[in-house]
C-alpha positions in Angstrom: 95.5 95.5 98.8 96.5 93.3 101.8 95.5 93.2 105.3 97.5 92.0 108.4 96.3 91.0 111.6 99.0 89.5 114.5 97.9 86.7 116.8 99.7 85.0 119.6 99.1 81.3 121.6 100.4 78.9 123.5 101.0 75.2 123.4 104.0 72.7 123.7 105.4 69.4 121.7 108.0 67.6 121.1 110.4 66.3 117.9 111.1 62.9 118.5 113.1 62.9 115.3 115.7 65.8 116.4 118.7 65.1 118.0 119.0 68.2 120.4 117.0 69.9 123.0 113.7 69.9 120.5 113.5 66.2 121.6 111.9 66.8 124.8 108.4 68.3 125.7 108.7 72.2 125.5 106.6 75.0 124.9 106.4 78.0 122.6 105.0 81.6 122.7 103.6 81.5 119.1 103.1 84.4 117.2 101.4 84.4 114.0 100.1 86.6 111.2 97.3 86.2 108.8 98.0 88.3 105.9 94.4 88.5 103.4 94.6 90.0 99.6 91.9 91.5 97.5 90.4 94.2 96.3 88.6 97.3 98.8 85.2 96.8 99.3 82.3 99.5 99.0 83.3 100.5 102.7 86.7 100.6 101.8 88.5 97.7 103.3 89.8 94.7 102.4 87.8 92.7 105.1 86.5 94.0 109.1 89.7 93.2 110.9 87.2 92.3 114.0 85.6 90.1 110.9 89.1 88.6 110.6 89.6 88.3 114.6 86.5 86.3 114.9 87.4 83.7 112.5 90.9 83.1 113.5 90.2 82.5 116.9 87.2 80.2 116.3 89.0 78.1 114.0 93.1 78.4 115.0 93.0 79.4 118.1 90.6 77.5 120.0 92.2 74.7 118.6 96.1 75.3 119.5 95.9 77.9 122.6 97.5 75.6 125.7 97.4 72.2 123.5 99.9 69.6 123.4 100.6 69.8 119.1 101.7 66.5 119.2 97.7 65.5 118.9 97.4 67.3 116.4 100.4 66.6 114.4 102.9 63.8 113.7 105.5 66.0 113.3 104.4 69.5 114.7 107.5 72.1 113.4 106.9 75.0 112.7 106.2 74.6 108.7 104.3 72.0 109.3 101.7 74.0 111.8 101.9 77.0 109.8 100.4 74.7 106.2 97.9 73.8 109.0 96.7 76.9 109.7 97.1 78.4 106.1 94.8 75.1 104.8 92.5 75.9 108.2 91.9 79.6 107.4 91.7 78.7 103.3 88.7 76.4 104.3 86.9 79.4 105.7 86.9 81.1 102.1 89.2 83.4 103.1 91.5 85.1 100.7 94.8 84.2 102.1 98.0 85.8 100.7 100.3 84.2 103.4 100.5 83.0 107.1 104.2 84.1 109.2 104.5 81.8 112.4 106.9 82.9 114.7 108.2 80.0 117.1 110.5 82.1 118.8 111.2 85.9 118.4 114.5 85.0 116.6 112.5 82.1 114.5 109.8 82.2 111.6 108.7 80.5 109.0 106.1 81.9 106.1 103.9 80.4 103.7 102.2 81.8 100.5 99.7 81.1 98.3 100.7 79.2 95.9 103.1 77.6 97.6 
């Protein structure tokens, strides 16, 4: 079984290596999902999604929401923040199946286990 939850922050940076607009400081609206496998538990789900909630925004969240990626990151695209937050949420013994990062509504990138 596999559970979804959607989250959604804000922060800016900059490419230095890419020769068009991505150049210069800009910001995103990112979108993410957290998608978790495993089997149903004796209350019949996967994990709390509140459960989930919690730890995403303790660990992702309150790191990223209104930062400059650039501190974070050398190179802050979007695969490269997406492994972050897979390795992140995989270091809180969660069961991650994948992570989708939306950098724009037209724009994603996904990661999966075992990838």
């Amino acid at each position: 079984m596999r559970l979804i939850r959607s989250f959604d922050f804000e922060a800016a940076h900059k490419l230095e290596w890419h020769l068009g607009k991505c150049q210069r400081l800009h910001g995103h609206n990112y979108h993410f999902e957290v998608t978790i496998e495993g089997p149903l538990n004796a209350n019949g789900v996967v994990m709390d999604f509140d459960d989930l909630k919690e730890i995403v925004k303790k660990t992702v969240i309150a790191k990223y929401d209104h930062q400059f990626l650039n501190d974070f990151l050398e190179n802050p695209t979007a695969e490269l923040l997406a492994q972050d937050i897979f390795e992140m949420l995989k270091e809180q013994n969660l069961p991650i199946y994948s992570i989708r990062l939306w950098e724009t509504p037209q724009a994603s990138v996904e990661i999966l286990a075992g990838s």
